[in-house]
C-alpha positions as CSV (number, residue, x, y, z in Angstrom):
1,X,6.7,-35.9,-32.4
2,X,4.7,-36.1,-29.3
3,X,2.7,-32.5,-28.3
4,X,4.6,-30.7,-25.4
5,X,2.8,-28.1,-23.1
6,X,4.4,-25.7,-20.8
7,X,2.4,-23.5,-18.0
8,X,2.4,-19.8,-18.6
9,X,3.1,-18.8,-14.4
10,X,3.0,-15.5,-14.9
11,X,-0.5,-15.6,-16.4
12,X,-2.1,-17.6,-13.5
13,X,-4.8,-15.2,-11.3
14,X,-7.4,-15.3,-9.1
15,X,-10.4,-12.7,-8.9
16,X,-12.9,-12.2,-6.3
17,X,-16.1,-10.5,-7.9
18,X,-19.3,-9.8,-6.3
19,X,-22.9,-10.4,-7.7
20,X,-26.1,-8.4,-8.3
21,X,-27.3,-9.8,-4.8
22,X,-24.3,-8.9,-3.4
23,X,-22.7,-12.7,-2.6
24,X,-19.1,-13.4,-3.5
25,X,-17.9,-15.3,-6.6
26,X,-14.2,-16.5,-7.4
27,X,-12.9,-17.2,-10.8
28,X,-9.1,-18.3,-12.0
29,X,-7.2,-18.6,-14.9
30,X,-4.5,-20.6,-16.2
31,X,-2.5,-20.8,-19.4
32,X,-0.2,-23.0,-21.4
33,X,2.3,-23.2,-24.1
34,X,1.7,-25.8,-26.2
35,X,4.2,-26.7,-29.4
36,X,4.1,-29.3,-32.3
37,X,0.7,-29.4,-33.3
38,X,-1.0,-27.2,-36.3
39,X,-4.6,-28.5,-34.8
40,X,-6.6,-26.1,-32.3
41,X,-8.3,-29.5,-30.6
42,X,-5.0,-31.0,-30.3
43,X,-3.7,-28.4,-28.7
44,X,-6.4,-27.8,-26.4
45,X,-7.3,-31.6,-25.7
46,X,-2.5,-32.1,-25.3
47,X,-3.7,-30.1,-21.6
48,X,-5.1,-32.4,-19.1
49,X,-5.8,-29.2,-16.5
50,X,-7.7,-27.4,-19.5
51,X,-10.3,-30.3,-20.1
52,X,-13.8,-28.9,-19.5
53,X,-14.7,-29.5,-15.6
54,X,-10.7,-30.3,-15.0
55,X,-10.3,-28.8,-11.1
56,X,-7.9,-26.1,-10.4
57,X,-4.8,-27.6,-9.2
58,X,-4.5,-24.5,-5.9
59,X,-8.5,-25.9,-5.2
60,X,-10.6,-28.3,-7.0
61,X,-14.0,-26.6,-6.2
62,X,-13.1,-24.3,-8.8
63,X,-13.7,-26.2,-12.1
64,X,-12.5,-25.5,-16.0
65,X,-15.6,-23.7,-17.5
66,X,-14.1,-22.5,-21.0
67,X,-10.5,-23.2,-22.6
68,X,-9.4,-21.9,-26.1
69,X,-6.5,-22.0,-28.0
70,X,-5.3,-19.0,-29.9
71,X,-2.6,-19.7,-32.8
72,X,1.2,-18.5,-31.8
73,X,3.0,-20.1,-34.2
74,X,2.8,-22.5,-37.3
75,X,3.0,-25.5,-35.1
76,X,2.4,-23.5,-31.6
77,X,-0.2,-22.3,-29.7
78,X,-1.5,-20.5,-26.5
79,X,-4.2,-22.7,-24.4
80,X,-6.3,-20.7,-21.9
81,X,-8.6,-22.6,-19.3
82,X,-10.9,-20.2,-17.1
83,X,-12.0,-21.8,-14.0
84,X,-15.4,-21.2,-12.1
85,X,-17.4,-22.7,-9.3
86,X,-20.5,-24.8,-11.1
87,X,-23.5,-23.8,-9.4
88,X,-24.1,-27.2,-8.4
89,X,-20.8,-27.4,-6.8
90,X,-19.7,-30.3,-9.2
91,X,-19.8,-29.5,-12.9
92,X,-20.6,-27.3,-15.6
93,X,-21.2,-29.5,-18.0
94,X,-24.9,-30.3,-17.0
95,X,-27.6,-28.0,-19.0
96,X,-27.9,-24.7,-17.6
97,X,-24.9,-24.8,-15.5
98,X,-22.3,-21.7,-15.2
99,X,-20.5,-19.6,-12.9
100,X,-22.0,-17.3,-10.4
101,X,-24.4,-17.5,-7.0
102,X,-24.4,-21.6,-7.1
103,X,-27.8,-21.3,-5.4
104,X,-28.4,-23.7,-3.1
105,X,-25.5,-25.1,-4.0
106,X,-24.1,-24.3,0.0
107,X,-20.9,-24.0,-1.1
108,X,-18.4,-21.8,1.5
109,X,-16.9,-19.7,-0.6
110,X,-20.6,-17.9,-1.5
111,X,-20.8,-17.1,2.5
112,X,-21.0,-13.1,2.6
113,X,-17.8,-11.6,4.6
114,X,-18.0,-10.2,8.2
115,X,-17.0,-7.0,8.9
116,X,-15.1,-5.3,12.2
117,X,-14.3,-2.2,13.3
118,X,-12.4,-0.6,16.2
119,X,-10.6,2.0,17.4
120,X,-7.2,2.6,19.7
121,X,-5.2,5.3,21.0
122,X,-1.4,5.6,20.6
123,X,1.1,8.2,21.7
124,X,2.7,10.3,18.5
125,X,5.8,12.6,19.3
126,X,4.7,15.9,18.1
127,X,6.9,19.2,18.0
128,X,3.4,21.7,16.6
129,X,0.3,22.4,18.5
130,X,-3.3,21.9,17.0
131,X,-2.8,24.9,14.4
132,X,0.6,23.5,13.7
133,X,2.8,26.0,15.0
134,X,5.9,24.7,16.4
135,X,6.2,24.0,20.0
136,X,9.2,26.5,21.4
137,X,10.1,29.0,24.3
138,X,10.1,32.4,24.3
139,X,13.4,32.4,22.3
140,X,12.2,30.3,19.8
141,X,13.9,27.2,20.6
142,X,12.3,23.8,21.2
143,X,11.7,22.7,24.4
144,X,14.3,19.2,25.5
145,X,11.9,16.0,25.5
146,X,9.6,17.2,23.2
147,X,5.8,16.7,24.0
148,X,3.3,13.8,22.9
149,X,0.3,13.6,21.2
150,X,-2.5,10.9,21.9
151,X,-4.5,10.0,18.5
152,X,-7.0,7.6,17.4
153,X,-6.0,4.3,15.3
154,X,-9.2,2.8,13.9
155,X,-8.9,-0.7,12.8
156,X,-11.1,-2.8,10.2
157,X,-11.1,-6.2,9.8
158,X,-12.7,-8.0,6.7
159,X,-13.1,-12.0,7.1
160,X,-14.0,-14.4,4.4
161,X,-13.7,-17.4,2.9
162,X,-11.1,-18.0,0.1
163,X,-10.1,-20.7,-2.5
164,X,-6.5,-21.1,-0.6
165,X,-4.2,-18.8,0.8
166,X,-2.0,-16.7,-1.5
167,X,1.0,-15.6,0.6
168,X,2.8,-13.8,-2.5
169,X,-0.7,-11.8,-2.3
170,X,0.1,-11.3,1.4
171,X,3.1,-9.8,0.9
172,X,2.4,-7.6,-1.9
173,X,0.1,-5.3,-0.7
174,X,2.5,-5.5,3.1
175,X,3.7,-2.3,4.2
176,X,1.1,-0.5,1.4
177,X,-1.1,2.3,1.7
178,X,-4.5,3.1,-0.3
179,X,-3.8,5.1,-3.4
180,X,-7.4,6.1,-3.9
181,X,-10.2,6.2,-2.4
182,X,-10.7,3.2,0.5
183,X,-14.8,2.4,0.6
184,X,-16.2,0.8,3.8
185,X,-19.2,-0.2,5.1
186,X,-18.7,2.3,7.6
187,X,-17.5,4.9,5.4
188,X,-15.3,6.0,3.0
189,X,-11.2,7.3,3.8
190,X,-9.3,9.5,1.5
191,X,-6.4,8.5,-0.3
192,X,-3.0,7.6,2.0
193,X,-5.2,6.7,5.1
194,X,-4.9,3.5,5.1
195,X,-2.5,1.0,5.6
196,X,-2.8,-2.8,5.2
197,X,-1.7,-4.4,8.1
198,X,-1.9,-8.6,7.3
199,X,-3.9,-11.0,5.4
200,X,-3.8,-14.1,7.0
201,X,-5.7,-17.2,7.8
202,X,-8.2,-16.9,11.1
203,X,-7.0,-21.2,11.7
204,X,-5.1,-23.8,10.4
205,X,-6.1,-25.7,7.3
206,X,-4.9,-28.4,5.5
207,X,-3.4,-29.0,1.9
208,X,-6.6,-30.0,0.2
209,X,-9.8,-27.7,2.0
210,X,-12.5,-26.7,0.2
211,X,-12.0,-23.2,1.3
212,X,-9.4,-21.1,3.5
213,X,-11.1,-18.5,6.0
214,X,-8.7,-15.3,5.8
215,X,-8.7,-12.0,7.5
216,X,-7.9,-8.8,5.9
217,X,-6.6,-6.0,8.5
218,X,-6.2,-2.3,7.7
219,X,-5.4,0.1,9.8
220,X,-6.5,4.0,9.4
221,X,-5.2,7.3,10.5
222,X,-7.5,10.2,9.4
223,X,-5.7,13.3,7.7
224,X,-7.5,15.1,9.8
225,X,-5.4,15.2,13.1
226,X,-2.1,16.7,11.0
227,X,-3.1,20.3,10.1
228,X,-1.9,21.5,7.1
229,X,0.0,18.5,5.9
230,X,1.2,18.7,2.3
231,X,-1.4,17.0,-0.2
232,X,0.6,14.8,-1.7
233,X,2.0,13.6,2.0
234,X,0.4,10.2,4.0
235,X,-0.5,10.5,7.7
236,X,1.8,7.3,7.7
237,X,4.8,9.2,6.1
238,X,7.5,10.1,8.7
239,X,7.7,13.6,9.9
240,X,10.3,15.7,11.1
241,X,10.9,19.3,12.1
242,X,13.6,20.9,9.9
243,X,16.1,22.0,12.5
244,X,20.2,21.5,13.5
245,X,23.8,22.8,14.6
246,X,25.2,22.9,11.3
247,X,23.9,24.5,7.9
248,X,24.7,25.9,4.6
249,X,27.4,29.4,4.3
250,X,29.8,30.6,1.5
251,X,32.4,28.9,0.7
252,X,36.1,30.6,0.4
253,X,36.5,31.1,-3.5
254,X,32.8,30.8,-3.7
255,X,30.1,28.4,-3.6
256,X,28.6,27.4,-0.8
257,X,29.2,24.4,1.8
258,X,27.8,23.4,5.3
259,X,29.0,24.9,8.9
260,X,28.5,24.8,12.2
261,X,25.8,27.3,13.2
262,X,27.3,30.5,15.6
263,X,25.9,32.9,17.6
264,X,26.1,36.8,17.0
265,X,29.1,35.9,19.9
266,X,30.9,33.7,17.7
267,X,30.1,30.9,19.8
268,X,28.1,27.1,18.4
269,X,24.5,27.0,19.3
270,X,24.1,24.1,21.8
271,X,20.8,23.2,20.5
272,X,19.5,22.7,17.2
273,X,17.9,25.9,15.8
274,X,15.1,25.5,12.6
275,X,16.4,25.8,9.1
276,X,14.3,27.2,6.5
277,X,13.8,24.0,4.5
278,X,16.8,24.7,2.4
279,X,19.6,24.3,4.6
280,X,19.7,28.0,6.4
281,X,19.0,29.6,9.6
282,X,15.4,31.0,9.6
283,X,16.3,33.7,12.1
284,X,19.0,35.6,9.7
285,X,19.0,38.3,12.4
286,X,20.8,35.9,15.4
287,X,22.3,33.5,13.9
288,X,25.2,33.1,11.5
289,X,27.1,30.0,9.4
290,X,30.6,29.4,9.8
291,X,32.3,28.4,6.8
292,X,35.8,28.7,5.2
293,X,34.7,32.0,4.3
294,X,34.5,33.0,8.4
295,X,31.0,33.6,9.8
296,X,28.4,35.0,7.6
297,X,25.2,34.5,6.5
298,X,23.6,31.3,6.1
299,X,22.9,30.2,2.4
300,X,19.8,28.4,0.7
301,X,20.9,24.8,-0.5
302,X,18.0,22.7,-2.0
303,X,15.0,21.2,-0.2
304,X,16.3,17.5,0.4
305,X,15.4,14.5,-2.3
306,X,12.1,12.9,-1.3
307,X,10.6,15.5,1.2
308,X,7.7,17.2,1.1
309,X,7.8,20.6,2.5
310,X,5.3,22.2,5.1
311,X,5.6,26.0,6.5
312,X,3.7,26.7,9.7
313,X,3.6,29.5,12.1
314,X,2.2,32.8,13.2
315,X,3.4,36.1,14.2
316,X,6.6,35.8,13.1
317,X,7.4,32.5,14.3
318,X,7.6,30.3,11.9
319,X,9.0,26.5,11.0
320,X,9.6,24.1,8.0
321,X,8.4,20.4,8.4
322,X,9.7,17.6,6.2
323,X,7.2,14.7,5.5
324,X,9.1,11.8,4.2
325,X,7.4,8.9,2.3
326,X,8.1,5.2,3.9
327,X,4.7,2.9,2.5
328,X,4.1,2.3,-1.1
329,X,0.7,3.1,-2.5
330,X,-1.5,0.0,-4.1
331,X,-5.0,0.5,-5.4
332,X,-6.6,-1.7,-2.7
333,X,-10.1,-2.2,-4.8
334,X,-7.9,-4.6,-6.9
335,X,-8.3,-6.6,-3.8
336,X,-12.1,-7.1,-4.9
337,X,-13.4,-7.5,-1.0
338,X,-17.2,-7.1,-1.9
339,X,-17.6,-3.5,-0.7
């Protein structure tokens, strides 16, 4: 029977490493399933894109360096080509030749990245002042139209050369934020700072280039300008003061269920009044729940799935702010950008 191979996709990769002197490298890998055969050779010689010096089928500057086959069966095994850029540009097999800074090789994809970084302002609702106590009246209420706060977005830009484009790549790490520390050449940002913006190419490029120029935008809001935030909370997560007209009272024949927030006077509040973080009024004193059970006290529920609780204030007036989680986190050194 003739020797039938089959590609492994979810074993392809690429990596980006960086050298002792600080240039780029790129390596891939590929691997195949290869049945009816009980030689290693045969298997390994049945793969045309595992042949020592074979190109990468994504980009042909990178080049088969080694291949094995490991046993996975009596007449079945697994073939593994790793793929490297010769430092000649055009083979390994020459004496001396192996991945790594190709010298004077020239080749693109050794040209060090560039670096950019700015910085912009954008408007932020906010309902605290700097020392995060809540922004009310006299009476303890918050003021209608809230106020704004202007806040520095810094954004830094990596550019480099790549053996292609990956857009699954792109759109994994979309809509992410760091889950560790994010290192810079102009410093490092703690853990939820960060958020990567794009990856995409700086022009167009055709099918079968030698290299793809990409840039790598993040975007970074320091911790810093939310006071007190919870530790476990992003500067990206959504954030919202824990206020309303309705909350949690007993319930005729016990329990407890949710109604309309009253006055001492019997009569709805017509604004929203803060809740405690669990579903009651935080001033017990002037304001009541309506329930099946008539108007009463209001009752503690349980602090809603997914939010992560703040308590500010001072001199007895206090608030509860709920910091919801919208990004993902993704360890963005796995990225490998040479810094």
């Amino acid at each position: 029977m003739a020797i039938v191979y089959t590609e492994i996709w979810s074993e392809r990769n690429q990596t980006r490493s960086v050298n002792e002197d600080g240039s780029p490298n790129w390596s891939a890998t590929r691997a195949w399933d290869v049945v009816d055969t009980t030689k290693e050779d045969e298997a390994i010689n049945a793969v045309a894109e595992a042949a020592l010096d074979a190109p990468h089928d994504r980009n042909p500057i990178l080049k088969v360096k080694t291949n094995k086959a490991d046993r996975s069966g009596f007449n079945s095994f697994k073939v593994t080509a790793t793929y490297e850029i010769p430092k000649n540009g055009e083979s390994h097999s020459e004496k001396g030749e192996g991945g790594g800074d190709p010298g004077n090789s020239g080749s693109p994809l050794f040209t060090p990245p560039n670096y950019d970084f700015n910085e912009s302002e954008e408007s932020f609702a906010t309902d605290r002042d700097i020392d995060g106590n809540p922004i009310v009246n006299s009476a303890t209420e918050a003021f209608e139209g809230g106020a704004t706060q202007v806040i520095k977005i810094y954004t830094y830009t990596i550019t480099l050369n790549q053996p292609y484009y990956d857009a699954n790549q792109a759109a994994e790490y979309l809509n992410t934020v760091n889950s560790g520390v994010f290192t810079t050449p102009f410093g490092a940002f703690q853990k939820g700072e960060v958020k990567f913006s794009s990856v995409v190419p700086v022009e167009p490029f055709v099918k079968t280039a030698k290299f793809v120029r990409c840039a790598y935008s993040f975007k970074i809001l320091l911790r810093a300008f939310f006071v007190g935030m919870p530790a476990d909370a992003s500067p990206w997560d959504a954030r919202f003061l824990d206020q309303g007209t309705n909350a949690f009272g007993a319930k005729a024949g016990g329990g407890k269920e949710l109604g309309k927030i009253q006055t001492k006077a019997r009569a709805d509040v017509q604004r929203d009044i803060r809740l405690n973080g669990k579903g009651a009024p935080i001033d017990a004193d002037n304001y009541f729940v309506f329930t099946s059970a008539g108007l009463g006290a209001g009752v503690d529920n349980i602090i809603p799935p997914g939010a992560r609780v703040e308590t500010k204030g001072a001199g007895g007036i206090f608030a509860v702010f709920f910091w919801y989680r919208l990004l993902r986190e993704k360890d963005f050194g796995a990225l490998r950008l040479g810094f």
